[in-house]
Phi, psi and omega in degrees: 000317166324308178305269250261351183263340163293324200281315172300339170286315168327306178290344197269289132040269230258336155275342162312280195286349155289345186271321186270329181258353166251031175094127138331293202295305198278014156260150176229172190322301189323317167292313195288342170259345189269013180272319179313323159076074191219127182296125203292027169244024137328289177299342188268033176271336204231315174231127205287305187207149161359294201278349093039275207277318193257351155294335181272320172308328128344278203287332161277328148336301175313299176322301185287354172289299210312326174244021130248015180260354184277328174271340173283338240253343187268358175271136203300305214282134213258312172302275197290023186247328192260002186295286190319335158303294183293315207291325175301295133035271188293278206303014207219005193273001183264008153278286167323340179275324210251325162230003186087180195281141153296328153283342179251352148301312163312254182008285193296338189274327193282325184303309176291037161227162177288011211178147188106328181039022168286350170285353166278323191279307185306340185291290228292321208285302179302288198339279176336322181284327173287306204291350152297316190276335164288332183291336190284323170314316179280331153312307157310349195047042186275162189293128191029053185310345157314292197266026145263352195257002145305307204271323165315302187279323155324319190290313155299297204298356167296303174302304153335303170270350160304309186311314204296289197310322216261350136105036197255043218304341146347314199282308186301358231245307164328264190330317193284314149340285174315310204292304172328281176300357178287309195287333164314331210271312196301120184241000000 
């Protein structure tokens, strides 16, 4: 039983990170099994079909929110938990340069299909990083933590695609600078 939930992980793993850098539409079983190095008639033991596949993919997005706000989450300081959030950020940017933030390019690639709903499993995904980043706000007690922890994360995801687009990891290594002192600025 062990063998086969690594083995499932492994797949979960590897669609995440294949999805983020070709796409939902432009990945198929097959890549996802040869990043996993699990035979593709394997994966349908564990996923039926592609959307499947980008749900899981998803569903590990989530895991790596979970555990890094959960490792954010041991700094006394509310302030230094979302600074240590953008600095992960920054520190992430020639991934971010090359495919964009992995949830919000899914999100934004999912919304345009019709059929499926995964693009709602992507929103629950963003979704989480505000309402974490709103609870870091309201600890601090600042005045409307929803819409700072909107303009934080607006913020990232601004960058990501500037980085993406323009194929500059510089601009998150800029921006994240500017948030940082932004989040310093905040009384």
């Amino acid at each position: 039983m062990r063998a086969a939930s690594a083995k499932r992980q492994r797949l979960m793993a590897a669609a995440a990170q294949v999805v983020h850098q070709q796409g939902a539409e432009r990945t198929t079983i097959a890549d996802i099994a040869r990043a996993a190095d699990v035979p593709v008639g394997n994966v349908y033991y564990y996923f039926k079909t592609k959307d499947e596949l980008v749900a899981a993919a998803l569903a590990e997005h989530s895991r790596h929110l979970r555990d890094l706000t959960e490792r954010l989450e041991r700094l006394p300081d509310p302030r230094e938990r979302l600074k240590g959030l953008v600095e992960t950020w920054v520190g992430q940017r020639d991934l971010a340069a090359r495919y964009g933030c992995p949830t919000g390019t899914l999100a934004a690639e999912l919304d345009k299909r019709d059929e499926g709903g995964l693009d709602a499993e992507a929103g629950k995904v963003i979704r989480l990083l505000l309402e974490w980043a709103e609870q870091q706000f309201r600890e601090l007690g600042l005045p409307e933590p929803d819409g700072l922890a909107l303009t934080l994360v607006g913020a990232y995801q601004g960058m990501s695609l500037l980085a993406n687009a323009l194929r500059d990891p510089q601009i998150m290594t800029r921006e994240g600078a500017r948030l940082i002192g932004w989040l310093d600025s905040l009384v």
